[in-house]
C-alpha positions as CSV (number, residue, x, y, z in Angstrom):
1,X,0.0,0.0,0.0
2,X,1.1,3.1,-1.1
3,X,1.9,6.3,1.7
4,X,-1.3,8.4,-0.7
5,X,-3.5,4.9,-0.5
6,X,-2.7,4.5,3.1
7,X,-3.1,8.6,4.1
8,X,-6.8,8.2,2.4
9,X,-7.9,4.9,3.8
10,X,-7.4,6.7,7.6
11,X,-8.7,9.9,6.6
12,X,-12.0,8.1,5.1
13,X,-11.8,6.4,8.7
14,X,-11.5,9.5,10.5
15,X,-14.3,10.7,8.8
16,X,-16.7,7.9,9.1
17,X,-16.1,7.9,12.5
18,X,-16.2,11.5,13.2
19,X,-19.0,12.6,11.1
20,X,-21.2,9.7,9.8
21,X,-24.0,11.8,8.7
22,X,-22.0,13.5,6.0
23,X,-19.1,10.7,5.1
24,X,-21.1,7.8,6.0
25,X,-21.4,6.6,2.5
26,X,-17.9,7.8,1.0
27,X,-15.4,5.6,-0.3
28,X,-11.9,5.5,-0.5
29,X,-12.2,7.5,-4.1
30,X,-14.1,9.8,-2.7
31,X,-11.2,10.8,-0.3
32,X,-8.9,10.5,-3.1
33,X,-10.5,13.3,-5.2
34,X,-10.1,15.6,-2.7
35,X,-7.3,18.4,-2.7
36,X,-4.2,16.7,-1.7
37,X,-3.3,20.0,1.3
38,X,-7.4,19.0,2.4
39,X,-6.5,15.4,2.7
40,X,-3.1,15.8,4.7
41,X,-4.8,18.2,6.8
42,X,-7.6,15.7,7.8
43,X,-4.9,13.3,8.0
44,X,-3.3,15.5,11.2
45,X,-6.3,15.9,12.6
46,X,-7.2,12.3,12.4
47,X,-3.8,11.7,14.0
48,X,-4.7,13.8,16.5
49,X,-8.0,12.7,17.3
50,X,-6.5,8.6,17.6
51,X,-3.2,10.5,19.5
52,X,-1.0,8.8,17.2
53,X,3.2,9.3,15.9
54,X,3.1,12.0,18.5
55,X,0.1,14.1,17.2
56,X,-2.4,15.3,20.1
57,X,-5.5,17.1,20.4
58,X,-4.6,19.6,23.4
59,X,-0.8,20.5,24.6
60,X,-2.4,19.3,27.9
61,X,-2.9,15.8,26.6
62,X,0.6,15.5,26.3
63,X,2.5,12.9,28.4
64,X,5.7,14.8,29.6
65,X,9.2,13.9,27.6
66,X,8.1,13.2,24.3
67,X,10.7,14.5,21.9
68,X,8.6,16.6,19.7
69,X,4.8,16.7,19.5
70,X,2.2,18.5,17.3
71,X,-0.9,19.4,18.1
72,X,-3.6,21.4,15.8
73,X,-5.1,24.3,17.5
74,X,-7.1,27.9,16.3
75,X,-6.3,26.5,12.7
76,X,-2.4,26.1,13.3
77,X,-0.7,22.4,13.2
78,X,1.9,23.3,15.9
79,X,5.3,21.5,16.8
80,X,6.4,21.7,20.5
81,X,9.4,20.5,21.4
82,X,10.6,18.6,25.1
83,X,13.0,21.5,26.5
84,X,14.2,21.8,30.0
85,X,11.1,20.1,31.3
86,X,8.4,21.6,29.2
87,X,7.0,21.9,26.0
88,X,8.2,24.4,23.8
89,X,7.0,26.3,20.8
90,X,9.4,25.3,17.3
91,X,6.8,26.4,14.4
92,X,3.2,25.8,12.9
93,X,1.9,25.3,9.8
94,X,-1.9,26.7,9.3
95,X,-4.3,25.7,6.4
96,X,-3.6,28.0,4.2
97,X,0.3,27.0,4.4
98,X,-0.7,23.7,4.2
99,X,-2.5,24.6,1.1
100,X,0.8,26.4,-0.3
101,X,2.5,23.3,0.8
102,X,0.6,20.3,-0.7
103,X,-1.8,22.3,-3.4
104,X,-4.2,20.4,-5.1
């Protein structure tokens, strides 16, 4: 399975999952359709939602020590680092970077 077949497969998850109403009856296509930058997007959040590869909700989530962790938050996908015994700010990325990033 390719990184792009695996990326939509969880996002299509995600969605199911988070919104069945509205992605109850999409398929994998349907995800892979979408704008690429969309789809990675939905892929951190998913992440985030299932706390997975380091990816949380809420900074406060966070078990202490981690190396580096993200967490999306008023629209930013933001990287905090373990520094002196807290959780520091390194960068973000926001969805209309993302958008510049991945494009369509």
């Amino acid at each position: 399975m390719s990184f792009d077949e695996e990326i939509n497969s969880y996002v299509l998850k995600y969605l199911r999952e988070k919104h069945p109403d509205q992605y109850g009856q999409w398929t994998v296509e349907d995800v892979r359709v979408q704008p690429r930058w969309k789809r990675v997007w939905t892929w951190w959040s998913a992440l985030c939602h299932y706390r997975e590869k380091n990816y949380f909700q809420r900074l406060e989530d966070v078990p202490d020590g981690l190396e580096a962790v993200r967490v999306i938050e008023g629209g930013e996908c933001k990287k905090y680092v373990w520094c002196d015994g807290k959780y520091v700010y390194r960068q973000g990325i926001t969805k209309d970077e993302c958008r510049d990033i991945y494009g369509i």
